[in-house]
N, C-alpha and C positions, 0 to 999 in steps of 0.2 A: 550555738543556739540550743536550747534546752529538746531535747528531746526523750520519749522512752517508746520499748518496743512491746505491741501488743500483738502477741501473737506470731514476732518474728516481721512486722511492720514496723518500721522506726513513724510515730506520731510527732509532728511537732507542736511542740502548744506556748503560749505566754501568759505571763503572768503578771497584773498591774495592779496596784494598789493594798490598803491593806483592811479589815471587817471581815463581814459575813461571808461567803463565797457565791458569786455568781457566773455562773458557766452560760459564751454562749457560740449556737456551734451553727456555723454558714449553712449559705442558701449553695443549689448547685454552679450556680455564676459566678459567686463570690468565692473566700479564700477569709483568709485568715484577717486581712489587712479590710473587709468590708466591716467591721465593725469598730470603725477609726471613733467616727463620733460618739459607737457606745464607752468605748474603756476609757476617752480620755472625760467624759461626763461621769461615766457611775463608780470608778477609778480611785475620786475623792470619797464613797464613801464604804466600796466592796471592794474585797478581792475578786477583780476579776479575771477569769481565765477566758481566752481564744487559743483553738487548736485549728489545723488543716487536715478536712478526712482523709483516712486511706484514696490515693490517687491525685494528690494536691501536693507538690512541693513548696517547701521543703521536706514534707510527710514523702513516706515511702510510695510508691507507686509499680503494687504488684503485677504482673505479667498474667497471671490465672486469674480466668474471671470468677472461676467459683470463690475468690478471693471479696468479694463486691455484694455486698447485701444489704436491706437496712436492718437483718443480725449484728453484721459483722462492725457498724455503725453504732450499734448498740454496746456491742463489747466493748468498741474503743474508746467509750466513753465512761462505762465504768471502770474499766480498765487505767482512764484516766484520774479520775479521782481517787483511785485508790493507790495510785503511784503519788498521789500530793497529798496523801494520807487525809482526804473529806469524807466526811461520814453524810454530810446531807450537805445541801447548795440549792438557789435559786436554778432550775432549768432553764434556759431560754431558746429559741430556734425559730430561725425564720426558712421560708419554703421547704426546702429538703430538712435542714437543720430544725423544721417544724413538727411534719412529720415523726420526727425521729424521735424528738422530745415527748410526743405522745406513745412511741415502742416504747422510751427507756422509763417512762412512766408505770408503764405495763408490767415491765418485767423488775425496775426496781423500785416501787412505790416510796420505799423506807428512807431512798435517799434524795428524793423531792421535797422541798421545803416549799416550792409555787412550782408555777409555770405558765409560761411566754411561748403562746404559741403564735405565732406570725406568717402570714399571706401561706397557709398552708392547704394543697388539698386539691391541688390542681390533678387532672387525670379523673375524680371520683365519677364524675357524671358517665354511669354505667349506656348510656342511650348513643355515646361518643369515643368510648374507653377503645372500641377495635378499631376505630381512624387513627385516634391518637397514638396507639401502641405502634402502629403503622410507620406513623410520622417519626415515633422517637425513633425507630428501629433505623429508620432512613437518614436523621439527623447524628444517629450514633455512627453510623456509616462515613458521613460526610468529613465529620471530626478528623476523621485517620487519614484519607483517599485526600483531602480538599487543605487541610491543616485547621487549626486553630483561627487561623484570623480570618478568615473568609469567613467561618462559621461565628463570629464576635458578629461582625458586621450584620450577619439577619439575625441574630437569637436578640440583640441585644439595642436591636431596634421593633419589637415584637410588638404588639397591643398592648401589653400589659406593660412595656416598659418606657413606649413614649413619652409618660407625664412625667420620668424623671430628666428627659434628654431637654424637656421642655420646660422646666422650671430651675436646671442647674445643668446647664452643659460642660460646662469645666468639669461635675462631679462625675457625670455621664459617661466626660470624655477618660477620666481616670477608671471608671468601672470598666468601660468596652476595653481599654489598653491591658488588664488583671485580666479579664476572660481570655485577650486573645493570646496571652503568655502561657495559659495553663496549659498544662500537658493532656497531649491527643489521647495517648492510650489511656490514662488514667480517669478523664472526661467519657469518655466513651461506654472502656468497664464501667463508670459507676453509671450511666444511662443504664446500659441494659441490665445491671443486675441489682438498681434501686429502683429505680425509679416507673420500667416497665414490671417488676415483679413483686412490688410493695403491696398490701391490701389499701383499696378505698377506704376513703373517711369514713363510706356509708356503710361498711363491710365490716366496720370495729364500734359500732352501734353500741354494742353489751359490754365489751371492754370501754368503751367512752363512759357507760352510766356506773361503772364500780371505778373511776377514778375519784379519788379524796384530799387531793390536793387544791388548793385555792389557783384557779387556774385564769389567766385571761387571752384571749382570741385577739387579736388584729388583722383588720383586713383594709385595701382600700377599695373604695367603692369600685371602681373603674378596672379592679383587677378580677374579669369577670368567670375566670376559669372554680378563681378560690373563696366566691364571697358564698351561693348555698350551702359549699362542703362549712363553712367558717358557721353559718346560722345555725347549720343541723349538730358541732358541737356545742355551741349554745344551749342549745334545747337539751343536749343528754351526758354533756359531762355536769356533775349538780352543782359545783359551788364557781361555776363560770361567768365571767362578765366578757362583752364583748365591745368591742372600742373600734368603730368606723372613720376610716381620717376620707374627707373629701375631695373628690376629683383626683384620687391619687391612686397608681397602679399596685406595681407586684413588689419594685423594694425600696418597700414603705423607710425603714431605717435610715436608707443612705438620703431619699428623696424629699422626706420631712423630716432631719435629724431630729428637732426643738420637739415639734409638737409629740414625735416617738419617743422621747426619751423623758420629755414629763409625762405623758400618759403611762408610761412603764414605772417610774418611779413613784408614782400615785399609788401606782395597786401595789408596789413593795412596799409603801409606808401603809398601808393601810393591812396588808398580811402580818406585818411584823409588829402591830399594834392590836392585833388578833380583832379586826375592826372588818374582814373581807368574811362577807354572809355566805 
């Protein structure tokens, strides 16, 4: 299996099809294998890459948490393209992997050709940030002490993730089976040192209004942690469209393959026709 080391981290990543390059990098539940229905759809007409982040095997899975950032996220991403010799690629990310997309935006503007920012932004609501920092702390606990599959069973029956158990349970049931394999420590480290120590959406205001890439938002309606943080990029990254799918939670991609993957494909024919205002 292909892999390279970033920073003494073995990355694993794949690569399918052949075009343009689009990169796109999971949510914290998912892995590598959550983005089945993107590569084999946009596959016929990009090269696309899937990696598993630092703490996700087949990827390495350090023991120091100071290892666990959404820096260190960021490195292994450019770190990635430039081991597959890309100079610029479609971004894409969904929740964490969404997140991230707007860091590596920040830090590498030059090598953004768009970006797919997906159900990203959960945590931002500052009026709730010290419960939830609470909660992760206690769910990153539970991971190690309880295992993995115990913790599948409530994260991945959540609020936000009912409408997919409830329009596709076979696909649900292969999601909940992928979370409850991943690894404790590695699941954990990256809780506490992404996910509780990332800046809010609301927090990156002035870096969201100097992005200059042609950028599109998804959210779904029902996914209610991430739909204001999803409007307030709207409002201040400038060349943003935002794309609402209905009665549908937090992963939109696996939950409405069809309609995520023409709504995506929409705004790359329309960037790549220099047609996106």
């Amino acid at each position: 299996m292909p892999t390279f080391s970033s920073d003494g981290v073995d990355i694993h990543y794949e690569v399918a099809g052949e075009g343009y390059p689009l990169l796109l990098s999971h949510e914290f539940a998912g892995d590598i294998t959550s983005w089945e229905p993107q590569v084999n759809y946009f596959s016929r007409r990009y090269q696309v890459i899937t990696y598993c982040h630092r703490g996700y095997p087949p990827s390495g899975v350090p023991n120091d948490p100071a290892a666990y950032s959404q820096g260190h996220q960021v490195e292994d991403l450019y770190r990635l393209l430039q081991h597959l010799g890309i100079e610029q690629a479609h971004i894409h990310g969904l929740s964490m992997g969404g997140t991230l997309t707007i860091g590596f935006a920040m830090v590498h503007p030059e090598m953004c050709r768009s970006l797919v920012i997906a159900s990203a932004g959960a945590g931002s609501d500052s009026g709730d940030r010290e419960r939830l920092v609470a909660s992760w702390q206690a769910l990153s606990e539970s991971m190690v002490a309880e295992g993995m599959e115990k913790f599948a069973d409530g994260y991945a029956r959540g609020a936000e993730r009912l409408q997919f158990l409830r329009k596709d349970p076979v696909g649900w049931a292969k999601f909940h089976a992928g979370l409850a394999a991943h690894s404790a420590e590695g699941s954990s480290l990256t809780f506490r040192g992404v996910q509780m120590k990332r800046p809010t959406i609301y927090q990156l205001q002035d870096e969201l209004q100097k992005i200059t890439a042609p950028t599109l938002v998804l959210i779904g309606d029902e996914d209610s942690p991430c739909v204001e943080p999803a409007v307030f990029m709207k409002r201040n990254i400038p060349s943003c469209g935002l794309a609402v799918f209905p009665q549908a939670g937090h992963t939109i991609n696996l939950e409405d393959p069809d309609l995520y993957n023409r709504t995506v494909a929409d705004f790359l024919t329309a960037v790549e026709a220099g047609k996106w205002v």
